[in-house]
Every structure is written in structure tokens, then in C-alpha cells.
N, C-alpha and C positions, 0 to 999 in steps of 0.2 A: 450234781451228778447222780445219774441212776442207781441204783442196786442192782446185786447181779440177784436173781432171784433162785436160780438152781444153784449157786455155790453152796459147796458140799467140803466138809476136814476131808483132806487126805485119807483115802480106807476107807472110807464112811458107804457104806452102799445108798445107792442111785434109786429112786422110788420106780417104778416103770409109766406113770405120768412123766416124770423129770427123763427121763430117759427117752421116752419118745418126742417131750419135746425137742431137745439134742438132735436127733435121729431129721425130725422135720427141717429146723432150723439149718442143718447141716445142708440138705437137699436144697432147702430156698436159697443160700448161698451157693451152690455148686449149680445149680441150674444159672441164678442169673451172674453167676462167673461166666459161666461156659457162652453164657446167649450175648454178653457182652462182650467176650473173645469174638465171637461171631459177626458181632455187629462193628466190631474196631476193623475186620479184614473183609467184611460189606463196603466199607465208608470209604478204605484203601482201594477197593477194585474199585467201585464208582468214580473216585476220583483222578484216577489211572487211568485202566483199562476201558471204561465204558465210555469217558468224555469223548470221545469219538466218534462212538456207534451210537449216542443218544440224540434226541433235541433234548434245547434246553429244557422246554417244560416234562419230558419223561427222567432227563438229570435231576432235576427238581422235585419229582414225586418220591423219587427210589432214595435223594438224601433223607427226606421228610418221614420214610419208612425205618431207615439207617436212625436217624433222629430219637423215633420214637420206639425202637428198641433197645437203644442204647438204655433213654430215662427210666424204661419200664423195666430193663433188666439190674438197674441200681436198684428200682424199688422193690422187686422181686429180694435182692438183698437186705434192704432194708426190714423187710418181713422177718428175713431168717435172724438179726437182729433182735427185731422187739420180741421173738419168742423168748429171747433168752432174759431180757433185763426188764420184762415186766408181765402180767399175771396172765394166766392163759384165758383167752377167751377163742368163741366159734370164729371170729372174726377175723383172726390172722388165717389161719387155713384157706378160707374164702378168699382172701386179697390174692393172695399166691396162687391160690389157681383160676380167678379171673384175670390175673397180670398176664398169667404164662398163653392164656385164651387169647387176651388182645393181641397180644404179640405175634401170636400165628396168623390170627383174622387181620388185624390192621397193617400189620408189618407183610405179612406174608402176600394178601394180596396186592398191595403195591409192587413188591418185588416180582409178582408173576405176571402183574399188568403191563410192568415195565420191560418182560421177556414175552410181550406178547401173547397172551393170555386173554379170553373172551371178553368183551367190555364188560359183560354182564356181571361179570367176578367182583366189578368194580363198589356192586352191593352190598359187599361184604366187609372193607375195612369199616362203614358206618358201625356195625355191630363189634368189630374191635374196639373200636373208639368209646363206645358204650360199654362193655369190659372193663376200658380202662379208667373208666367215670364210675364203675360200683366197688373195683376193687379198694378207690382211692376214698370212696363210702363208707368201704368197709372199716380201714384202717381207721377212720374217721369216730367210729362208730368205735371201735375197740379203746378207744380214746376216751370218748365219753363215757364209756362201762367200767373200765377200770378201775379199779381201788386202790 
């Protein structure tokens, strides 16, 4: 099992590194809370309301965006996580806000492609995707720097 790296005695004052780690870690959880609340009443209206009004393969892309915000948004968690139970590096910052990037670009234009939306938009989840391939670098990399 890990160590918890900021535990602190009861009373004990908080360094203000340790402190904004906290501060961050909290946000990485609260954002990819919130963006997976999001993506759970996405995947509900898709599978509801939309089966109707889609073809299959526009059904198909807007799960695949549902999909891929849900994973991005645990990992977005996961970030806020390793702030706390291992040493800080530049690299978790990075992950969390290339995660919250893909999420917009990969997820979001699916979702707007699938509301009819320019095809041309369709250029844009690639750079999601690549987001989602540095953030998961990043993590990678905070891995191999750690002490």
C-alpha cells in the first residue's frame, strides 16, 4: 500500500505546497466527478431519448464520445488521487489539464457532430485523442520521476 504523503498530527499546520496540493487534488476530483455525472445522464439520454432520432452509426459515435468521457473523467480522478499519495511532480498538473482538453475536443465534438454540427468539426476529436495520449504520457512519466 501507498503512503499517504501529506498526512499531518491533528493541529499540526499544513505547509502551503501541501496545501495546494489538497486545493488541486480536490478540483481533479470535483471536475472529473462532475464530468462523469455528465457523462452517466449523456449515455441515459443516448440510450433513451436519442435511439430514435439517430442512425445507427451517429448512435454509435455519441456512445464512443459518452465512452470516452466517462474513462477520461475516472482519470481525471485518478490525478487528483496520486497528488495526494505520492511526491509532487510538474506532471500530474499536465495530465489533468490535458485530460480536461480531450474531453472537450474528443468528446465534445462528437457530441456536436452528432447535433449536426459542420463536418469539418469532425477535425478536431483527432487532437482530443492526442490529448488523451500526452496526458496518459504524462502520468507515465510522473511514474518514472518519482522517488
Amino acid at each position: 500500500m501507498g503512503r499517504i504523503v501529506h498526512a499531518r498530527p491533528p493541529g499540526a499546520a499544513m505547509s502551503a505546497d501541501a496545501a495546494a496540493d489538497r486545493t488541486f487534488a480536490r478540483r481533479c476530483i470535483l471536475a472529473g466527478a462532475l464530468l462523469m455525472l455528465l457523462g452517466v445522464i449523456l449515455g441515459a439520454f443516448g440510450a433513451h431519448a436519442l435511439q430514435k432520432m439517430l442512425t445507427l452509426k451517429q448512435l454509435s459515435s455519441f456512445q464512443t464520445g459518452v465512452l470516452y468521457q466517462q474513462l477520461h473523467s475516472l482519470a481525471l480522478i485518478l490525478v487528483g488521487i496520486l497528488v495526494l499519495v505520492t511526491p509532487a511532480s510538474r506532471w500530474l498538473p499536465r495530465a489533468a489539464m490535458l485530460f480536461g482538453i480531450g474531453i472537450c475536443l474528443f468528446s465534445g465534438s462528437i457530441y456536436a457532430l452528432t447535433f449536426g454540427a459542420p463536418r469539418w468539426l469532425g477535425m478536431v476529436a483527432p487532437m482530443g485523442g492526442l490529448s488523451f495520449m500526452l496526458a496518459w504520457l504524462s502520468i507515465a512519466l510522473h511514474a518514472v520521476r518519482a522517488r
